[in-house]
C-alpha positions in Angstrom: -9.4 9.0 -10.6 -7.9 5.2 -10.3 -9.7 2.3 -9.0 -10.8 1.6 -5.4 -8.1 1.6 -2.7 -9.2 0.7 0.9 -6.5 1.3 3.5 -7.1 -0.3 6.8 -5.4 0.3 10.1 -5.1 -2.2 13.4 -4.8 -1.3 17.0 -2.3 -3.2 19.2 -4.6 -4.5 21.2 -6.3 -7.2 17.9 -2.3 -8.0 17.2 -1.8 -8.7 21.1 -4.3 -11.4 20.6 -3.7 -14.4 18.3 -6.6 -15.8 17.6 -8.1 -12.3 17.2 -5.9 -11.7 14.9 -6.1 -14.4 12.2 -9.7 -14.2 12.7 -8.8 -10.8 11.5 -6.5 -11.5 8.5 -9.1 -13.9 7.3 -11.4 -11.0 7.1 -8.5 -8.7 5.2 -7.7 -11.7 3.1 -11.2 -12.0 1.5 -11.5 -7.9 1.2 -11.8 -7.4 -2.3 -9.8 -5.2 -4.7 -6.4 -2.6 -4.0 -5.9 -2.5 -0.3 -3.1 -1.7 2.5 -2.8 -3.1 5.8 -1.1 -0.9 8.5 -0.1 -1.9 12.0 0.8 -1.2 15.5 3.2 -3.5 17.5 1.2 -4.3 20.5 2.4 -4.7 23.9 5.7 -7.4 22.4 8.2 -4.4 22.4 7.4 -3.6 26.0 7.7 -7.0 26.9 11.0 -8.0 25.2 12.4 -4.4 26.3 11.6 -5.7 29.9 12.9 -8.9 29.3 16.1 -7.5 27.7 16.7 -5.3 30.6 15.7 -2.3 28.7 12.8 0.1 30.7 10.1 1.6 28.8 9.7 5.3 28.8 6.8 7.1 28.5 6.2 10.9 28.2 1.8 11.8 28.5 1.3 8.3 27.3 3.9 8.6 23.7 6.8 6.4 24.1 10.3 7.9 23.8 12.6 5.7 21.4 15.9 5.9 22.7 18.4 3.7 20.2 18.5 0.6 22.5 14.5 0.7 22.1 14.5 1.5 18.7 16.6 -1.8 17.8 13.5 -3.6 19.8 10.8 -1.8 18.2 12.6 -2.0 14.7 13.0 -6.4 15.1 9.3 -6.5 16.5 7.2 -4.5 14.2 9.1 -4.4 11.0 10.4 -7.9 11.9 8.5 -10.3 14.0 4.7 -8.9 13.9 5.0 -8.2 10.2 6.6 -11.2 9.2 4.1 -13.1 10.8 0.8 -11.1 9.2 2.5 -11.4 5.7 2.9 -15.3 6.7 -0.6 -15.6 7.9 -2.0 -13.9 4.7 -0.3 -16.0 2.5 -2.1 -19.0 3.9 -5.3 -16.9 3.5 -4.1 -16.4 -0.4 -3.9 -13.0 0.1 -0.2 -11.6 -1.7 1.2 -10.0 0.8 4.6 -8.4 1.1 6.0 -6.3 4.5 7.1 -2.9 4.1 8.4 -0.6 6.5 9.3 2.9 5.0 12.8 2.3 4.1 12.1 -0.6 1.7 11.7 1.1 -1.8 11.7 4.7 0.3 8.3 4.1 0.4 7.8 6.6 3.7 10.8 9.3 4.3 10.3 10.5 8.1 12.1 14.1 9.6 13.2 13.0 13.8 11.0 15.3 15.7 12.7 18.1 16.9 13.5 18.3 20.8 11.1 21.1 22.2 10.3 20.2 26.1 10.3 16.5 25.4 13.2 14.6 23.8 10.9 11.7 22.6 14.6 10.6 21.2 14.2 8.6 17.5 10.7 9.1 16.7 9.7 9.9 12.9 7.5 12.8 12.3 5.7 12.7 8.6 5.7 15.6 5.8 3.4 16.6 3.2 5.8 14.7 0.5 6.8 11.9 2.8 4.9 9.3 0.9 6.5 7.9 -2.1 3.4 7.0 -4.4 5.1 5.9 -7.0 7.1 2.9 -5.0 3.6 2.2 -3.7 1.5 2.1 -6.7 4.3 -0.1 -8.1 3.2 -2.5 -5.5 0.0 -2.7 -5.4 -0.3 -2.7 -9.9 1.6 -5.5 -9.5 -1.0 -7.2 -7.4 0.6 -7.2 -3.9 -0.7 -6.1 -1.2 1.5 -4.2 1.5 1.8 -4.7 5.2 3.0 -1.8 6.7 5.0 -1.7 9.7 5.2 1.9 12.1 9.1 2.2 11.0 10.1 5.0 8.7 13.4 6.3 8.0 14.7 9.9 7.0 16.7 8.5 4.2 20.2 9.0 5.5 20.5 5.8 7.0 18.6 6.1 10.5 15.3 4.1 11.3 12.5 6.1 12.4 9.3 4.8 15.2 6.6 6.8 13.9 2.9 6.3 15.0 0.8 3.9 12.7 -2.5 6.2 12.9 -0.2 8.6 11.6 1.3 6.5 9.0 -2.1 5.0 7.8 -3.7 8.8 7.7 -0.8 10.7 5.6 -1.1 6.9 2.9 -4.6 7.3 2.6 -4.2 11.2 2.2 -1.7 10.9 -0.4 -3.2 7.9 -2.3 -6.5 9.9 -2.5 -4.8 11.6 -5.6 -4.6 8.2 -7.5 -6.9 6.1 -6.3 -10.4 6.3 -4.3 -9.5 6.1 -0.6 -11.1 5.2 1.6 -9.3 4.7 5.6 -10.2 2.4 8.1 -9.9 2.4 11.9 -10.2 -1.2 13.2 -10.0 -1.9 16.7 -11.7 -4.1 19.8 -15.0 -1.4 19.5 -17.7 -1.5 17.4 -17.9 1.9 16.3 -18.2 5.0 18.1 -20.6 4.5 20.8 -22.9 6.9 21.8 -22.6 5.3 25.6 -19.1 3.7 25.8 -20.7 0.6 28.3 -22.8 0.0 25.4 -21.5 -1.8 22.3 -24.7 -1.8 20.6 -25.3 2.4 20.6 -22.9 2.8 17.3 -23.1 6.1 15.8 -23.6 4.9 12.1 -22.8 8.1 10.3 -21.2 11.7 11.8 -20.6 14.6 9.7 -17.8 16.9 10.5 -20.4 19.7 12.1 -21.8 17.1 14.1 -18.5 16.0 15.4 -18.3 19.3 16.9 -21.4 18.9 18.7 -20.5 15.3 20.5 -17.2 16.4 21.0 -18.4 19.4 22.7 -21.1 17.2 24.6 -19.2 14.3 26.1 -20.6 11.7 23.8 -17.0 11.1 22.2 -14.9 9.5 24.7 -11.4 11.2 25.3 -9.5 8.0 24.0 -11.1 8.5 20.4 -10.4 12.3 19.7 -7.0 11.6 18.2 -8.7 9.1 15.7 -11.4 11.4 14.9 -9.3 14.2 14.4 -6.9 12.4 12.2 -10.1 11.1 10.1 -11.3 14.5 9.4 -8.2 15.6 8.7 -8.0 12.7 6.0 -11.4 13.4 4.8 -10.9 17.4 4.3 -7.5 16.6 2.3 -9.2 14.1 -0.1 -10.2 11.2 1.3 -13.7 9.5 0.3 -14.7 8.8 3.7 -13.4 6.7 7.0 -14.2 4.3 8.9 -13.9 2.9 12.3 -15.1 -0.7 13.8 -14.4 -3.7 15.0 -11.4 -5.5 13.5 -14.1 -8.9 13.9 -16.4 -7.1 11.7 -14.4 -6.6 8.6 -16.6 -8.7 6.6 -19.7 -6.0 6.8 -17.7 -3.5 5.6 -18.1 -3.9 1.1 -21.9 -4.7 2.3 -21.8 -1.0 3.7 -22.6 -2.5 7.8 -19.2 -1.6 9.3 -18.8 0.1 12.1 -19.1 4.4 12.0 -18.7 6.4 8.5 -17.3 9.8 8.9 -18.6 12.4 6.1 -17.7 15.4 5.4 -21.3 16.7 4.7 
């Protein structure tokens, strides 16, 4: 096994505030060894879709990319949002370089198939979607990538794929060179065992006990997909995730960050 990789993903709602956010990338900057950044793009899109006279659809909460969105979701998070975190970590000294999964075919997405919904150009990943190679070229070479939520299926069309997604299948696949770890930041602290509380984070939970506070309430409805995707991680390789509070990055090589999902 390689050397320590730490993967960390971002909500929307740290990128949707500025000075959250380079209090953030300060945090990332300082991180040390191998790491990834992945990102969401934040309520922008929405807002520049409004403003360009272009209506957001959503289908159970899961935009649908029709091609006039997908041009605005395409110049916001692979351009604007991710051009301005590689910016903002080069002032922190941090070697940054944005990526989304068409530069060096780094992530090759399939369009999901229509079934009930047409959620129109969104990328759904495959087990061989990752390109490590590309990647380990990067991050050898002492960069450290940004990633954006665009993919592309490598015939020419862009891709909106989901960045929990994206950051789960890297971390899976990277597991096999390097020791992976994944983590979750967002505006929480953890996973709480009373969500009014910030202060009731649940330190450690093993996959059995998921079961159990899934099965009891304790894990709010808004967290499932997370956890589900971290387990997922974890049973396909992963050394362990995380998820905190983007604020509290700093705790996280002193071993005080947030909730650590196990296996056993």
């Amino acid at each position: 096994m390689g050397s320590v990789l730490n993967i960390i993903k971002i909500g929307g709602n740290v990128i949707d505030d500025e000075e959250q956010l380079l209090i953030f990338l300060e945090k990332f900057a300082a991180l040390q060894g191998k790491k990834i950044l992945v990102h969401g793009g934040g309520k922008i899109a929405t807002r520049l879709a409004e403003e360009l006279g272009i209506p957001a659809q959503l289908v159970e909460g899961r935009r649908v990319t029709d091609a006039k969105m997908l041009d605005v979701v395409t110049m916001v998070y692979a351009g604007l949002t991710n051009k301005k975190i590689v910016a903002s970590l080069q002032k922190y000294g941090c070697d940054a370089v944005g990526l989304s999964g068409a530069d060096g075919n780094v992530i090759k997405a399939v369009k999901r198939p229509v079934r009930e919904i047409d959620f129109g150009f969104v990328g759904d990943i495959l087990v061989d979607s990752v390109n490590t190679l590309s990647i380990k070229k990067f991050l050898e070479a002492g960069f450290t990538p940004i990633f954006s939520a665009i993919t592309h299926n490598g015939m020419g069309q862009l891709l909106n794929t989901n960045a929990d997604t994206i950051a789960s299948a890297l971390a899976i696949t990277l597991s096999k060179t390097y020791e992976t770890s994944l983590i979750y930041c967002f505006e929480k602290n953890g996973v709480l065992r009373d969500v009014t509380d910030e202060n009731s984070v649940i330190e450690k939970i093993r996959a059995d006990e998921y079961e159990e506070l899934k099965t009891s309430g304790i894990i709010y409805e808004g967290m499932l997909p997370k956890m589900e995707n971290a387990f997922a991680a974890i049973a396909k390789g992963v050394k362990n995730v995380y998820i905190g509070n983007a604020l509290n990055l700093h705790l996280y090589q002193q071993g005080q960050f947030g909730t650590c999902l196990l296996t056993k």
